[in-house]
Steps between C-alpha positions, in 0.01 A plus 500: 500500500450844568225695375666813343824587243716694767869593484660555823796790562832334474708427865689629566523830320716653480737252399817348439532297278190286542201477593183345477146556334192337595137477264207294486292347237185408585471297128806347310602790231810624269703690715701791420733684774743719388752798631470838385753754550414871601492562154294230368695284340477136558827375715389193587261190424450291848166260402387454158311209432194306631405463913244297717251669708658586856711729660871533324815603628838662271815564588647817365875538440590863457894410473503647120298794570657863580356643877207639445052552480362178247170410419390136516100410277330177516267456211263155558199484277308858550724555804725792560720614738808712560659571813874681564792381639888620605806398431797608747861344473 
């Protein structure tokens, strides 16, 4: 179990049209990790819901998104953390 929230950058970035996020819980928690475009607005849910304690991994399918900067969050109890990635078809 590891001992800290973390979210790792996404790999590969940039990307097309997947690719894959890694984070770690060290205690089982809602999860929220969602896409943000440059803008802000929400363009994509990709974990909503309850997860164990351990390290996670999501794959990201960019397919319907335009070429470009987004923004991915997780939220897990107190936890924060946004980190960028790129888009290039």
């Amino acid at each position: 179990v590891p001992a800290n929230y973390s979210l790792e950058q996404n790999y590969p970035n940039p990307f097309n049209p997947t690719t894959t996020i890694n984070f770690s819980l060290p205690k089982a928690s809602d999860v929220s990790l969602k896409v943000y475009d440059a803008l802000g607005n929400e363009v994509m849910s990709i974990v909503n819901g309850f997860k164990n304690a351990g390290t996670h991994s999501v794959v990201l399918n960019g397919s319907d998104l335009t070429s470009g900067v987004y923004f991915y969050k997780l939220q897990a109890g107190d936890f924060v953390s946004t980190k960028k990635l790129t888009l290039i078809k």
